[in-house]
C-alpha positions in Angstrom: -20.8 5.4 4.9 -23.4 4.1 2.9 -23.7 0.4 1.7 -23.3 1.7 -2.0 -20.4 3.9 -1.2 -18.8 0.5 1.3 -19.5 -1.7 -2.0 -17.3 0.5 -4.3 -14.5 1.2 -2.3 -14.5 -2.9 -1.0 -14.3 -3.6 -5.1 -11.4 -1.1 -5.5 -9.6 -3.0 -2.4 -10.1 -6.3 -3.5 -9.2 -6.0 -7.1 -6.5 -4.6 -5.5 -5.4 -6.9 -3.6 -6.3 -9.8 -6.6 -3.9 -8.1 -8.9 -1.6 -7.5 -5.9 -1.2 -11.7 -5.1 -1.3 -12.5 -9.3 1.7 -10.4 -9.7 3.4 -12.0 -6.7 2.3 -15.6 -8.1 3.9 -14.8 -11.6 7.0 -13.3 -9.3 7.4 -16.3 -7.4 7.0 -19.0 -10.4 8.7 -16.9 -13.4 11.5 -14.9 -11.6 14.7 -16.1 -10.5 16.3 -15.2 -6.8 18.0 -12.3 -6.8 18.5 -12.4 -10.2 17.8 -8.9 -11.9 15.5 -8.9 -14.8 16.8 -5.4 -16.5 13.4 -3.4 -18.3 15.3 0.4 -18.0 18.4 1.3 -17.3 16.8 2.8 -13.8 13.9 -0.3 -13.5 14.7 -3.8 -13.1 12.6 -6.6 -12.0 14.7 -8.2 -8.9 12.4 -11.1 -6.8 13.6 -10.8 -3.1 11.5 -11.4 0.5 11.3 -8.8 3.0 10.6 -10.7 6.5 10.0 -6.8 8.5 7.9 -4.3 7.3 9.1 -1.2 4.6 13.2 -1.4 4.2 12.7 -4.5 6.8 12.3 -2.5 9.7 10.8 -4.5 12.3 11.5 -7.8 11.1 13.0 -8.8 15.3 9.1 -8.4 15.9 8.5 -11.6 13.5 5.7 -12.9 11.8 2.9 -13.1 14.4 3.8 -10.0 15.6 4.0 -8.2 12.4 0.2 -9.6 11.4 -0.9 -8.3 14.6 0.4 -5.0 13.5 -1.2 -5.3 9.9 -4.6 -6.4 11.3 -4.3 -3.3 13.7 -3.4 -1.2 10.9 -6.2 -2.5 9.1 -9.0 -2.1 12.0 -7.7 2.5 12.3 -7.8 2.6 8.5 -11.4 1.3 8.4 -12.1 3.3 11.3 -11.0 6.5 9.6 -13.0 5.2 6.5 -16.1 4.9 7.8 -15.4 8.5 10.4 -14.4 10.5 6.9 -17.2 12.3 5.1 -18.3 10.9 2.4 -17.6 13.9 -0.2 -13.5 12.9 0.4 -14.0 10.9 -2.3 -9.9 10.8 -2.8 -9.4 10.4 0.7 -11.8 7.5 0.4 -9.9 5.8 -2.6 -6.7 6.6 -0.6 -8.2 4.5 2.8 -9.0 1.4 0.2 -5.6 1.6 -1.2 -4.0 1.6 1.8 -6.5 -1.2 3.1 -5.7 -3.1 -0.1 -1.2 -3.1 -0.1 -2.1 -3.7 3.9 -3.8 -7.1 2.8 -1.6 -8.3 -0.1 1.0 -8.0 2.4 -0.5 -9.7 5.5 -1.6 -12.7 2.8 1.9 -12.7 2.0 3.3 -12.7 5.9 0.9 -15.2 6.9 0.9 -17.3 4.0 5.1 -17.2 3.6 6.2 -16.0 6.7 7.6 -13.0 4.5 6.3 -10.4 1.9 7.4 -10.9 -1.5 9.0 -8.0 -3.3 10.2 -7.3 -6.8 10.4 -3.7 -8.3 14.1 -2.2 -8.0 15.0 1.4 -8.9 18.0 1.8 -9.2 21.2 3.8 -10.8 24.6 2.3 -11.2 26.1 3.9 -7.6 22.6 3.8 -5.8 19.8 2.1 -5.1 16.2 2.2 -3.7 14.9 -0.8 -1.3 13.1 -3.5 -3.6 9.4 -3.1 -3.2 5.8 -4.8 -4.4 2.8 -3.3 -5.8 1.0 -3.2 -2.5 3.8 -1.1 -1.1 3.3 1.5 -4.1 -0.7 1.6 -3.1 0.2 2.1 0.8 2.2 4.8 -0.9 -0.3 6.2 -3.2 -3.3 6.0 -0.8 -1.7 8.0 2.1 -0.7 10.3 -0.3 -4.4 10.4 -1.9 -5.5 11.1 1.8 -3.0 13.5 2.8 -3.9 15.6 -0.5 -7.1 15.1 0.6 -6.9 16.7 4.3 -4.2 19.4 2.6 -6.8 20.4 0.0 -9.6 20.5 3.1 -7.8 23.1 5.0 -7.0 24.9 1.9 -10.6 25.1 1.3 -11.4 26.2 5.3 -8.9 28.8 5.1 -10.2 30.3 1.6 -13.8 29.9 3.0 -12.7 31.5 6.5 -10.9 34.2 4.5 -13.5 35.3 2.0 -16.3 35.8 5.1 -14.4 38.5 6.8 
């Protein structure tokens, strides 16, 4: 990867994670503890901390454990990065969204010992695990990727196809 194409996608993860931590600063001095803050009957705004990883799996590992794991995570996705070729331009987006929610929450686990979450879906018999912004672009950017490998091999197998 080039030092242009490095120097866009660094931007993207680094706003990221700057909008990532401001969000969890206004969380953390404008929300009350588990407190819901109602904004649709399905969305409410519900300041909790999450001392494992996603529906706090993992949390037994603790913090130094789970920051070794983050970094690791961190140091395969940059790998894959810099590997992918450099026309996956969604893949590419996907790898600094996934590298961006990886570092909002590691600042989080090794500032706080915990990852700060707020965003609650939620019905009035069911609910989905509170989550953060950085959770949504883990989310968002392995989904960009997978699209991105799903729409590869559609694009082999049309290719292979129309040459025989």
């Amino acid at each position: 990867m080039g030092l242009r194409s490095w120097t866009i996608y660094a931007a993207l993860a680094a706003a990221g994670v700057a909008l990532d931590q401001w969000i969890k600063w206004l969380v953390e001095t404008r929300l009350t503890m588990h407190e819901p803050v109602e904004l649709l009957p399905f969305l409410a705004l519900y300041r909790t901390y999450n001392t494992g990883v996603a529906f706090s799996m993992f949390s037994w590992v603790g913090d130094k454990g789970l920051i070794v794991v983050s970094l690791a995570v961190i140091a395969f996705v940059l790998y894959l990065a810099a590997k992918s070729d450099p026309r996956q331009m969604l893949a590419r987006i996907g790898f600094a969204l996934v590298i961006s929610g990886a570092l909002g929450n590691l600042i989080d686990r090794a500032i706080y010992g915990h990852v700060i979450d707020y965003i609650l879906f939620h019905t009035p018999v069911w609910s989905f695990a509170v989550f953060n912004l950085a959770d949504a672009f883990i989310t968002v950017g392995a989904a960009a990727i997978v699209l991105q490998e799903f729409l590869g091999w559609l694009n082999a197998r049309k290719t292979a196809s129309s040459d025989n």
